[in-house]
C-alpha positions, 0 to 999 in steps of 0.5 A: 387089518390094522388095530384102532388106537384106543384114544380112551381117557383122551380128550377132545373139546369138552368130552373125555372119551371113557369108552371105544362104542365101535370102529370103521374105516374112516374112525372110531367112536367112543363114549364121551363124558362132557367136563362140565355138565356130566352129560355122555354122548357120542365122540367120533375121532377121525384118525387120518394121519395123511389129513393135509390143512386143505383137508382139515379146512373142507372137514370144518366147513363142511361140518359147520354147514351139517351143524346149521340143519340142526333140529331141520327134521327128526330123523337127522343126527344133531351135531352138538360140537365139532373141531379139530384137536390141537396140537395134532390136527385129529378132527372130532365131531359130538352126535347124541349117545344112541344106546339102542344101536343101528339098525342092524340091531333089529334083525339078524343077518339075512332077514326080509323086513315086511313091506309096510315097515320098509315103506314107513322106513323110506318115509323116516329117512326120506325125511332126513335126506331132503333136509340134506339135499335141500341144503346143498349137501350129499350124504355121501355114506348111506348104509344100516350102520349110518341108521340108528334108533332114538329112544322113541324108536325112529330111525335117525340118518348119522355121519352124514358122509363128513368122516368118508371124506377122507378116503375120497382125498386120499383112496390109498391110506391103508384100508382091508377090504374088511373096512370097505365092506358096508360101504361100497355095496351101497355106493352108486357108480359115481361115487368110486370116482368121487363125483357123488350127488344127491342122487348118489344117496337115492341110489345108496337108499335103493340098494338098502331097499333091496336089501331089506326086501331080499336079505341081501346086497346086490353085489359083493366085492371081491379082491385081497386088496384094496384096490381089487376090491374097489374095482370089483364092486364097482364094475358090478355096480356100473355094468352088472343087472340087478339081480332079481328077488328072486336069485336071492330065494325071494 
């Protein structure tokens, strides 16, 4: 896997990046300071060397049609500022600093979540989704890492699948496998040919359900490549009976 470049100390918009939060197929996050009101929040730079203008133009529209659902419900991500830097055309969008993390962060790898917390928790992101679906738009990337957790200890839906946007125009940028992982174990079977929809994200919700349920993902892909590793999967995901909880020791 390719390192990430390190934008740190570069600026987009108004926020100097003072700090790389993390990386994943699509961009990295960084630590971001505003220049005028001192105010640190999240900064996530798309790096797509392969971005032509149509693309750049569906990242704005999109990302101006996220921005209107700002304060629609607590348990989406605000955007705070979006764009495309000039003079090398890398978009970037601003999401409240959440230093608690994902939810990942909650439970160690493997770990079964009690039933009454799963259904408070389908209840949280429920109520993000149907402010997304109600506009028209598809998620498109549900998974623990696209969850995080606000001071108050809610749950919050983030990336609201602007940055995957990239891999659908263009499935054969370089990517591991590494990188896909987190992604298309959740991914309905539709989605591995670009046609998601609204009930794409049920699906992705179900497969996260199962997950907290049991421990595990249903399926894991397999594959050196890319491309092995796509198809894999998602043959599991198309054709493949669900295993049951008990398979996974439930």
């Amino acid at each position: 896997m390719v390192s990430p470049l390190d934008r740190t100390g570069e600026v987009f918009g108004n926020y100097t990046l003072v700090r790389l939060i993390g990386h994943g197929g699509f961009g990295s996050v960084y630590l971001g300071v505003h220049k005028d009101l001192g105010t640190s929040d999240a900064v996530k730079v798309i790096d797509d060397p392969n971005l032509t203008l149509q693309d750049l133009q569906a990242f704005k529209d999109e990302a101006k049609r996220v921005h209107d659902l700002n304060g629609l419900s607590k348990h989406l991500i605000a955007f705070m500022e979006f764009g495309i830097r000039q003079p090398d055309n890398v978009p970037y969008f601003v999401t409240p600093y959440m230093p608690d993390g994902d939810i990942t962060n909650r439970y160690t790898q493997g770990s079964i979540v009690a039933v009454k917390d799963v259904a408070d928790y389908l209840n949280q992101l429920s109520d993000g989704l149907t402010v997304i679906h109600q506009a028209g738009l598809v998620h498109r990337d549900i998974k623990p890492s696209n969850i995080l957790i606000n001071q108050q200890g809610s749950l919050v839906l983030t990336d609201l699948g602007i940055a995957t946007h990239t891999y659908t125009v263009h499935p054969n940028a370089p990517q591991s496998p590494q990188s896909l992982i987190g992604t298309w174990e959740y991914a309905a079977p539709e989605h591995f040919v670009g046609r998601a929809t609204n009930k794409s994200d049920i699906y992705s919700l179900g497969i996260l359900t199962y997950k907290w349920l049991c421990g595990d993902v249903p399926f894991h892909g397999v594959g050196i490549t890319t491309t092995g590793f796509i198809h894999d999967i998602a043959l599991k995901h198309a054709r493949q009976a669900v295993p049951t909880f008990a398979s996974h020791g439930g």
